[in-house]
N, CA and C of each residue as an Amber inpcrd file, in Angstrom:
protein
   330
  16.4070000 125.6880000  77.7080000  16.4520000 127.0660000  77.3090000
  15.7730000 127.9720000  78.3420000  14.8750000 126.9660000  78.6260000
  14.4560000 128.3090000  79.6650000  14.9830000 128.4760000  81.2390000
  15.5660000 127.5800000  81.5130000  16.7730000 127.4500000  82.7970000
  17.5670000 128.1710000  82.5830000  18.0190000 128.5800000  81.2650000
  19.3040000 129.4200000  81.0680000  18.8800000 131.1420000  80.7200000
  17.1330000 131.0680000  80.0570000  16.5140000 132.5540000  80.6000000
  16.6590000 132.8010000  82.0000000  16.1100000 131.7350000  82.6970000
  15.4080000 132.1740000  84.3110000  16.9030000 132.5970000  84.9530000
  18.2600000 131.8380000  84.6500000  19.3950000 132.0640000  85.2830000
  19.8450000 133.6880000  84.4820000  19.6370000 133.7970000  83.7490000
  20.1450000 134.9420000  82.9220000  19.2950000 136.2870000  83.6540000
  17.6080000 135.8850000  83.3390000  16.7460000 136.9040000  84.3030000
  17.1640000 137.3570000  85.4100000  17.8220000 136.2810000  86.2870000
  17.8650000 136.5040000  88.0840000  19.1080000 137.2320000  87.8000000
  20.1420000 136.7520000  86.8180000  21.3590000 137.6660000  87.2920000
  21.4160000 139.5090000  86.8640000  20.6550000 139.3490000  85.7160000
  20.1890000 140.7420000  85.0740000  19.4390000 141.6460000  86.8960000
  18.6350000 140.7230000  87.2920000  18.0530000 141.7150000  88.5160000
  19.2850000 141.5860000  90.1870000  19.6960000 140.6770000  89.6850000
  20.8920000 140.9210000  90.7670000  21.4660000 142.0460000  91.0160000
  22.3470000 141.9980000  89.5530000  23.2390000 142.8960000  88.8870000
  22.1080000 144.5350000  89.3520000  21.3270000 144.6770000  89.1680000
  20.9290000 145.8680000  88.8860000  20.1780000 145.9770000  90.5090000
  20.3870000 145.0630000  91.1300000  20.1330000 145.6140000  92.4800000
  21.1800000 145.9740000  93.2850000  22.2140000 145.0990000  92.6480000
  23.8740000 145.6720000  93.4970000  23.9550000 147.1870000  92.6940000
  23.1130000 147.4350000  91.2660000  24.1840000 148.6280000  90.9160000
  23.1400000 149.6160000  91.9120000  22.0170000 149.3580000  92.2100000
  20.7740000 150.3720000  93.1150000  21.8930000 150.8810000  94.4090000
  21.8080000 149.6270000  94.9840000  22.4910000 149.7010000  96.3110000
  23.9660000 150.2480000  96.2360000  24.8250000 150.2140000  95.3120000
  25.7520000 151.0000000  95.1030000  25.2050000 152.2560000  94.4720000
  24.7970000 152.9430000  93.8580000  24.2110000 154.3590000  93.8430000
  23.9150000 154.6900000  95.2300000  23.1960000 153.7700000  96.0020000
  22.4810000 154.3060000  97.2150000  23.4270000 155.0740000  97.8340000
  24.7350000 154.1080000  98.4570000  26.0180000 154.3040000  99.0340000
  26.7510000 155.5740000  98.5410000  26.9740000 155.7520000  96.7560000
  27.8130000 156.7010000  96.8580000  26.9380000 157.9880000  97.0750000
  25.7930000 158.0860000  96.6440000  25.2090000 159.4510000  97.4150000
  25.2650000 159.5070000  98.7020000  24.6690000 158.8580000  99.2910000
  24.8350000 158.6200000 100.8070000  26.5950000 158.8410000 101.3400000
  27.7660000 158.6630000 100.8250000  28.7110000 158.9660000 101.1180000
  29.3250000 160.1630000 100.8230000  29.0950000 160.8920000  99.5930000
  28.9660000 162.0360000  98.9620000  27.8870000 163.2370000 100.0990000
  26.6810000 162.8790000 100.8190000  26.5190000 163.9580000 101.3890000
  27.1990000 163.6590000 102.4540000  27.8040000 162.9800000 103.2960000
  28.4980000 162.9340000 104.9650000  29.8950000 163.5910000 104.0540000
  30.4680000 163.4220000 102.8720000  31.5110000 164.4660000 102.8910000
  31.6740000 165.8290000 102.5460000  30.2790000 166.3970000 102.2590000
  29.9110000 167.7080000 102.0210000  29.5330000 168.0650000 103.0880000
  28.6730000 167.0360000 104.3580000  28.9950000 167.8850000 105.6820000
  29.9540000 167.4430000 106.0340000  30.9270000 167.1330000 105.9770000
  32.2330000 167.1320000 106.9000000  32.7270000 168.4980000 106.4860000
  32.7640000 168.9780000 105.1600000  33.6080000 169.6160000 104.5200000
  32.9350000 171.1910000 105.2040000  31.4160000 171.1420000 104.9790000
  30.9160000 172.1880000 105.8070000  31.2150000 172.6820000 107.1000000
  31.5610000 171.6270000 108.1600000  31.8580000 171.3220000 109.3050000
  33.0160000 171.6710000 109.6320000  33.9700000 171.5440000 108.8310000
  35.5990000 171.6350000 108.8200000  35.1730000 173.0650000 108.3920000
  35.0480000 173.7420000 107.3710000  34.9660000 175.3770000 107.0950000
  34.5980000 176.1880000 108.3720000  33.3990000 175.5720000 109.2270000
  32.4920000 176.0190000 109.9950000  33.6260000 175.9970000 110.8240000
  34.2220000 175.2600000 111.2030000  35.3800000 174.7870000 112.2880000
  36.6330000 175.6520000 112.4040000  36.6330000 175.9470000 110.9050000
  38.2520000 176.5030000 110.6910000  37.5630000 178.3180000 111.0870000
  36.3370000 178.8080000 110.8160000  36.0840000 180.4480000 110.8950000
  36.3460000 179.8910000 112.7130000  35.4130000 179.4700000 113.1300000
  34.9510000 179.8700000 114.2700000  36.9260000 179.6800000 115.1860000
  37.6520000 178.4460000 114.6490000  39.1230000 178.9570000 115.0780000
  39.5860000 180.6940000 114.7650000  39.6930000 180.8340000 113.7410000
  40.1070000 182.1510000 113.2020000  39.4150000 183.4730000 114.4990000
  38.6130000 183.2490000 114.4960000  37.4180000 184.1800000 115.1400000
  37.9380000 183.9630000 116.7720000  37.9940000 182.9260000 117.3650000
  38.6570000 182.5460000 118.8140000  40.1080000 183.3980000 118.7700000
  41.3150000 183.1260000 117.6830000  42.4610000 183.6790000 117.5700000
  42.2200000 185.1590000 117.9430000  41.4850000 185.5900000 116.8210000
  41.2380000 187.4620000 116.8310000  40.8210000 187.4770000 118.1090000
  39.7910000 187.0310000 119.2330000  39.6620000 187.3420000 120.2670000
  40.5500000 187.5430000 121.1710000  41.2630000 186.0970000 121.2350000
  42.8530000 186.0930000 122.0820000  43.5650000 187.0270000 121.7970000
  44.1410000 187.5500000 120.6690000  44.8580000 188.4070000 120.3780000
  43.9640000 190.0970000 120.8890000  43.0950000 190.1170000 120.9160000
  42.2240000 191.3470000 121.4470000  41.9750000 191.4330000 123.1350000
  42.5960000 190.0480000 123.7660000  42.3050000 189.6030000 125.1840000
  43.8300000 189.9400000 125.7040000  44.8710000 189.9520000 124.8250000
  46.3380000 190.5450000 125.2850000  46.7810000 191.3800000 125.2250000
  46.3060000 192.3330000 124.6930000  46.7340000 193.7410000 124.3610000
  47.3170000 194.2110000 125.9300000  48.7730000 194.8730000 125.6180000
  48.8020000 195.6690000 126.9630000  48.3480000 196.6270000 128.2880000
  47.3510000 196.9090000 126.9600000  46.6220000 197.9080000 127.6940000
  45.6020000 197.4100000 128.8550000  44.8590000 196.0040000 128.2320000
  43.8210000 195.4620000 129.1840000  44.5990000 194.8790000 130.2910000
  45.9630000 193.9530000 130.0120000  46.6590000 193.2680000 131.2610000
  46.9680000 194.4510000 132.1080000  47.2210000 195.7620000 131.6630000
  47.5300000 196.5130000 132.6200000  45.9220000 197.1400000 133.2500000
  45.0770000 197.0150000 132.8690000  44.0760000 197.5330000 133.4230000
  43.1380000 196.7710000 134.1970000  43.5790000 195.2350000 133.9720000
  42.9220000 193.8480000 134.6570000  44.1210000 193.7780000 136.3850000
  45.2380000 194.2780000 135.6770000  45.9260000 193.9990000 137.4690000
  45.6390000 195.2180000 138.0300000  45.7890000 196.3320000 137.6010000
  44.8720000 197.2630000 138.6030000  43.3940000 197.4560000 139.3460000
  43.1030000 196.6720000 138.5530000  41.4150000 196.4510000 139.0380000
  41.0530000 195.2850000 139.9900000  41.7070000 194.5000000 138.7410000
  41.2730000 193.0670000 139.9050000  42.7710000 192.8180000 140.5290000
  43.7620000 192.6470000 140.4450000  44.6000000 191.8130000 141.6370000
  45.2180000 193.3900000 142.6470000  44.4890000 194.7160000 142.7300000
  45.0400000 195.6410000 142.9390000  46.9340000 195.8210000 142.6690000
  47.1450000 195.7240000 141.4760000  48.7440000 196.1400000 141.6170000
  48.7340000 197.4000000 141.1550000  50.2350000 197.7420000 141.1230000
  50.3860000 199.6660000 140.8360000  51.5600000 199.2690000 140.2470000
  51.8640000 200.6920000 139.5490000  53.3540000 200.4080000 138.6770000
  54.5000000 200.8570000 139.7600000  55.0640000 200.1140000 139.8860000
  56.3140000 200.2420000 140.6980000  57.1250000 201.5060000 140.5950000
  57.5020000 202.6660000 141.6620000  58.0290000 203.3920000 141.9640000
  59.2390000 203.3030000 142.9770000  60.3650000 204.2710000 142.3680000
  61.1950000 203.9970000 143.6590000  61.0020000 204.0900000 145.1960000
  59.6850000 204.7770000 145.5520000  59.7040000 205.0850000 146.6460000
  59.0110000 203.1140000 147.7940000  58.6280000 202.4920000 146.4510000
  58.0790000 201.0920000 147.0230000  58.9120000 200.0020000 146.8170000
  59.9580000 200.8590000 145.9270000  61.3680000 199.3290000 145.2280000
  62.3060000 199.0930000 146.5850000  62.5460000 197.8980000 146.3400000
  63.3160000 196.9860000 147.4660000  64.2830000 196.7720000 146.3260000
  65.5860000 197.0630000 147.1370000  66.5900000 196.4890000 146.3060000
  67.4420000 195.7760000 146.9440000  68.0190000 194.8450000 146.7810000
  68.5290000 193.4280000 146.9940000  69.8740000 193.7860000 146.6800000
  70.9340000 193.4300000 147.4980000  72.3670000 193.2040000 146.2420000
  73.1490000 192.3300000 147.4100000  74.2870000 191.0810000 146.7140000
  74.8390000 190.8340000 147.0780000  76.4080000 190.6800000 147.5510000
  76.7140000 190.6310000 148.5290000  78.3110000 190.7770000 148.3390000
  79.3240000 189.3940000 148.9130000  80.2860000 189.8350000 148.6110000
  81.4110000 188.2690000 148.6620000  81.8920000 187.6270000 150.1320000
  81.9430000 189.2970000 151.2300000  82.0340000 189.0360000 152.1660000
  80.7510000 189.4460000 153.2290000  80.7330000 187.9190000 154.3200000
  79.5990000 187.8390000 155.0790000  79.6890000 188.3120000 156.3380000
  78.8080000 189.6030000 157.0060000  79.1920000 189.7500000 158.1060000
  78.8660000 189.2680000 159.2600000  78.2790000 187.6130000 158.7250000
  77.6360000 187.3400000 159.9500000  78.6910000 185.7890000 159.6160000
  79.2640000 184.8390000 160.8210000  79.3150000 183.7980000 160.6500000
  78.4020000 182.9210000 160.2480000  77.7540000 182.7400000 160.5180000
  76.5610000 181.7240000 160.3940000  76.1700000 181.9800000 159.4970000
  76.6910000 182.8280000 158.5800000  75.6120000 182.8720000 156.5550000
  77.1830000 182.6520000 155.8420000  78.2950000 182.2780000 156.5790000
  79.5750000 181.9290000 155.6020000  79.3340000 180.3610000 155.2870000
  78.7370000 179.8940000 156.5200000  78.1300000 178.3860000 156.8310000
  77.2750000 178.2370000 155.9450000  76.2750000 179.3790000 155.6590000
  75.3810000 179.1080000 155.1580000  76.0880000 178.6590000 153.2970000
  76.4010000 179.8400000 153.0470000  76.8200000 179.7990000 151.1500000
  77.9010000 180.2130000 151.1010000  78.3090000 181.2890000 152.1590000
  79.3120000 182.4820000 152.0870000  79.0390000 183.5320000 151.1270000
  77.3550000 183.8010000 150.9170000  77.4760000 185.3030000 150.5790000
  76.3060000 185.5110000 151.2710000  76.9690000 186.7410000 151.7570000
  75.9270000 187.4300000 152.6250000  74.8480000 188.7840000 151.5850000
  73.4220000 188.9540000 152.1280000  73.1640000 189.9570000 151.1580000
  72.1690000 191.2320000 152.6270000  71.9900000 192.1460000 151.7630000
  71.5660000 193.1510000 152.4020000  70.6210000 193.7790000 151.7900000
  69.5650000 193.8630000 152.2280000  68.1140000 194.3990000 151.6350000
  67.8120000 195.6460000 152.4050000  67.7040000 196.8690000 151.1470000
  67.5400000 198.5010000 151.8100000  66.0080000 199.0220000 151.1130000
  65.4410000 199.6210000 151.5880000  64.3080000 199.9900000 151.0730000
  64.3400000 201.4330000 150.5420000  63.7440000 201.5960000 149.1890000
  64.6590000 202.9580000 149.0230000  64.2350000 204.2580000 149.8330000
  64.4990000 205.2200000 149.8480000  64.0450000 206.3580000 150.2830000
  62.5080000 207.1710000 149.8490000  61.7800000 207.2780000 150.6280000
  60.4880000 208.0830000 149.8350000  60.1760000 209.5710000 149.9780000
C-alpha cells in the first residue's frame, strides 16, 4: 500500500510540475506574441508614414525645382529645341548603305 501511495505521490508532483512548466510556456509565448503584434503595428505606422513622405518627395513642383537647382536644367524653349526629322530619300550615298534614310538636324531660329 504504500508503494502504490509513494507511486501515486510522485505522479501527483509530476503531473503538477508538467502543468507549472506548461503555464510557464504559455505566458511566456503569449508575451513574444503581444510583442510581435506591437512590432507589426509599430511596423505597419512607420510604413504608412515612409509612403506619405514619398508621395510628398514627388510632387511636381519639387522635381521641377530639384533639376533646376541641382542638375541645372531649364524648361525647353524653341529658341534651344533641335528638331530631328526624317526622310525616305538619302542625299548622301554612303547613308543609303547605311539604312537608306537619311535625316537632317536644324536648330530652330532664336
Amino acid at each position: 500500500m504504500i508503494r502504490l501511495n509513494l507511486v501515486l505521490l510522485m505522479a501527483v508532483v509530476a503531473s503538477a510540475m508538467y502543468l507549472v512548466s506548461v503555464q510557464y510556456d504559455s505566458r511566456r509565448l503569449f508575451f513574444e506574441l503581444d510583442r510581435a503584434n506591437s512590432e507589426a503595428t509599430r511596423l505597419e505606422t512607420e510604413r504608412e508614414r515612409l509612403q506619405v513622405e514619398k508621395r510628398a518627395q514627388a510632387t511636381p513642383a519639387r522635381v521641377e525645382r530639384i533639376a533646376r537647382e541641382k542638375l541645372q536644367m531649364r524648361l525647353a524653349s524653341p529658341a534651344i529645341t533641335t528638331y530631328v526629322s526624317y526622310s525616305n530619300a538619302a542625299a548622301d550615298p554612303g547613308e543609303q548603305a547605311a539604312g537608306g534614310v537619311a535625316s537632317s538636324v536644324r536648330k530652330a531660329n532664336r
